[in-house]
N, C-alpha and C positions, 0 to 999 in steps of 0.2 A: 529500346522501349522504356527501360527505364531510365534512362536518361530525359524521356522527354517526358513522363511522369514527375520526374523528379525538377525539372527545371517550370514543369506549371504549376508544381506544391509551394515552387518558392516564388514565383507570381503571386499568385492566390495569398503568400504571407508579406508581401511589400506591404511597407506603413500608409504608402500612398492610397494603398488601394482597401485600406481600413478606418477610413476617417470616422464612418458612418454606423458606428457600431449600436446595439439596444442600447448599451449604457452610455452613450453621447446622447441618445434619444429619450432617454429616459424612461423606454420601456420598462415591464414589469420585470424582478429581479428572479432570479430560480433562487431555489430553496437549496440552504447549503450543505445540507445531507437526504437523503434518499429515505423516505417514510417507512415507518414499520409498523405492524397492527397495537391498535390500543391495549390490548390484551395479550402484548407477549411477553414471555417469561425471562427478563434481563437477568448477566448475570453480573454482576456489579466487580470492578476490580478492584483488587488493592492500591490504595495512594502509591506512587512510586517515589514517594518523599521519606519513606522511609528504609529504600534498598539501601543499602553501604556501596559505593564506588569504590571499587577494585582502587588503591594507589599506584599512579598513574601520570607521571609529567605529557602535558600535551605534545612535547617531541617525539616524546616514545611513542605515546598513542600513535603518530604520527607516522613513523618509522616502521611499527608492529603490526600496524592494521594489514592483511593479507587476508586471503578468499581459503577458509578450509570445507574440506568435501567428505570428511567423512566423522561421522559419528559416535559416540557414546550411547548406550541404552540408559544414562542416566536423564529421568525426567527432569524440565523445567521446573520451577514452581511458578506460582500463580505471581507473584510479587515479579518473578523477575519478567515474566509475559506482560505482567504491569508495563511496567519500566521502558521492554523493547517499543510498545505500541505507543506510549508516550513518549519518547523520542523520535517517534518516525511523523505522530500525526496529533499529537498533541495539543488540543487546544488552549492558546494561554489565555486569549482574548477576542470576544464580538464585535464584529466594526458594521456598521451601516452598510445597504445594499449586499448584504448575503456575502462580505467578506471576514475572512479570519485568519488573526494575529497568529501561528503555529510553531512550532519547534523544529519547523525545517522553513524557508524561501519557497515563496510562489508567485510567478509572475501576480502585478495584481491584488496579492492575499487572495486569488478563486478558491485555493485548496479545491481540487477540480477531482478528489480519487476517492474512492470507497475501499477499503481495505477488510478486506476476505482471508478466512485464514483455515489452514487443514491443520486442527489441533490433531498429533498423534501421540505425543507422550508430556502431557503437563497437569502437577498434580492438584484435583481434585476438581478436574473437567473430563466430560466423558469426548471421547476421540469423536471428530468431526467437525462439518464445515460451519464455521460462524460469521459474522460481519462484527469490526471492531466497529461500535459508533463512537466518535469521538465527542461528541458535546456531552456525551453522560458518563463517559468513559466507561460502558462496560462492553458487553459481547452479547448480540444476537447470535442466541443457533437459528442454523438455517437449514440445518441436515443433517442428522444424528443416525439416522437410520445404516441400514444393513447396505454394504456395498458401495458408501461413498466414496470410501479412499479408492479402491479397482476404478472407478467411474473417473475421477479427478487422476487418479496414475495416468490414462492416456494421453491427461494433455501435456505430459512432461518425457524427455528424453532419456534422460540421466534415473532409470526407474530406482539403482539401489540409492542412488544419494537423497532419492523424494522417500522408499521405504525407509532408509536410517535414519531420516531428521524428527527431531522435537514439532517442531512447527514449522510449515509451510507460508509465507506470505505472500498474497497474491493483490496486488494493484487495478483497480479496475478504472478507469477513467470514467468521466461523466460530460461527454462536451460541452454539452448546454450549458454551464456553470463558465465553461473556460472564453466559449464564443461570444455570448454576451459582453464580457468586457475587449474582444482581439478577433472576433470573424476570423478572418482567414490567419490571423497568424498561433491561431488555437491551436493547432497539433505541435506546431515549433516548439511551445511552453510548454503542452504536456510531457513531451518527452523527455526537458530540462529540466520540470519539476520533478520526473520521475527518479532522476539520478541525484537529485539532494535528498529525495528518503529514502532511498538506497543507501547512499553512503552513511549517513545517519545510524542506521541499523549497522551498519557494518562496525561504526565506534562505538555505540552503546552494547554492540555482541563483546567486543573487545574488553569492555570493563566490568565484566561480569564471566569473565574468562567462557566464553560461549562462541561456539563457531558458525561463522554465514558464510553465505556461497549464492549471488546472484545470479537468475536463474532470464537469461531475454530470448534462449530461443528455446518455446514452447509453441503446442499445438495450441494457437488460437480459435479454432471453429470448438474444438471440445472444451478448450475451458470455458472461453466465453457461454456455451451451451451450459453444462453442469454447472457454473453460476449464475444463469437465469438471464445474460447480459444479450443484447439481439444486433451487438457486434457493429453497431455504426453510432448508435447514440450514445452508446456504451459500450465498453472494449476492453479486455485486458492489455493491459501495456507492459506489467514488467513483475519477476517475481523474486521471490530468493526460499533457501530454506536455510534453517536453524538448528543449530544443535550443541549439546554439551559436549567440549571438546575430548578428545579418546586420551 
C-alpha cells in the first residue's frame, strides 16, 4: 500500500506533469504570511545584530554540530530567541509575487512555513504558545492561557525532553504558497525546505553554546489541532526543541 501511494506522490511531482502551474498563469499570488487581527498585542524582538557569536571556525561548527536531548533549567534570553528565529526564518529581503529572500533556501523563495513556538523558559516572556511572524520580526501570542503546554505535550513522544526544553519549535506548512509556483511537486519542497531550517537552528544552537534536538515523529492530528491548523491546507511538518546545554 505504501508503495503505491508512494509511487503516485512521485507521479503527481514529475516536472512533466506541472507545466501549468497559477504562477505560469499568472493567477492571483497568496499572501506570504498568515494575517493576524489589527489589534494584537506584538511583542517586538531584539535586533539579532547585536548577539556576540560564540568563536567558531566553520570546520568545527561543522564537526561539533550533534543533536543534544537533555537540558539545563537555565533560561534563554530574549536576544538569543532573537537570533535562533532569525536564522531559521529570517527575512533579508521582498521580491515580487509573494516571494522572499531568507536566511535558509526555498525552493522558489515560497518560504511556505509559519513557525509556532511553546515558549517554556525565556526571559521576560510569559510561558506559551506564540507565532514567530517574520516580516516584523516579532511574536504573536496565541495562547497564554492555563493548560497549554499539557494540551501541546500530547502531540510529542519524547514528554521529558519537550518538559526540559527552553523553547519548542514547531513548523507548520502553508501549501497554497508552495502549490502556486510547483502543484504537484509541492510536498517534495516542503519537506527539503524543512531540513534547511532545521539544520539552520541546529548551527545557530551551536554558537550560542545551546542545545537542539529535532523532533519528525510527532502526534500530528493533536498538534495540528491545538495549533488551530485543519491538517491538509495547513500541516505541521517538522519540529525540534531547544535548550541550554546541562
Amino acid at each position: 500500500m505504501y508503495k503505491d501511494i508512494f509511487k503516485a506522490l512521485r507521479e503527481a511531482a514529475l516536472v512533466k506533469n506541472n507545466l501549468n502551474t497559477r504562477k505560469i498563469n499568472h493567477e492571483e499570488v497568496p499572501i506570504p504570511q498568515k494575517p493576524y487581527p489589527e489589534d494584537a498585542q506584538l511583542i517586538a524582538l531584539p535586533e539579532p545584530d547585536y548577539l556576540e557569536d560564540k568563536e567558531v571556525s566553520f570546520l568545527e561548527l561543522m564537526e561539533l554540530r550533534s543533536t543534544v536531548r537533555e537540558y539545563s533549567e537555565r533560561p534563554l534570553t530574549m536576544k538569543e530567541l532573537s537570533f535562533l528565529l532569525w536564522c531559521t526564518q529570517g527575512v533579508k529581503m521582498v521580491l515580487p509575487a509573494g516571494a522572499t529572500k531568507r536566511t535558509v533556501p526555498s525552493a522558489g523563495a515560497r518560504n511556505a512555513f509559519e513557525t509556532y513556538l511553546y515558549i517554556d523558559k525565556v526571559e521576560g516572556l510569559e510561558k506559551g504558545l506564540y507565532r514567530f511572524l517574520a516580516f516584523e520580526h516579532a511574536l504573536l501570542p496565541v495562547d497564554l492561557g492555563d493548560g497549554v503546554k499539557e494540551r501541546l505535550q500530547k502531540g510529542f513522544n519524547k514528554i521529558n525532553m519537550y518538559d526540559a526544553s527552553a523553547v519548542t519549535f514547531m513548523w507548520a506548512a502553508v501549501l497554497d504558497r508552495m502549490d502556486y509556483a510547483f502543484g504537484g511537486r509541492s510536498l517534495q519542497y516542503l519537506y527539503l525546505d524543512a531540513g534547511h531550517v532545521c539544520q539552520n537552528l541546529y548551527l545557530a544552537c551551536y554558537t550560542q553554546e545551546i542545545g537542539c534536538c529535532a523532533i519528525g515523529h510527532f502526534n500530528d492530528e493533536e498538534l495540528n489541532r491545538e495549533l488551530g491548523l485543519d491538517g491538509e491546507e495547513e500541516f505541521m511538518v517538522y519540529a525540534a526543541h531547544v535548550g541550554k546545554i546541562r
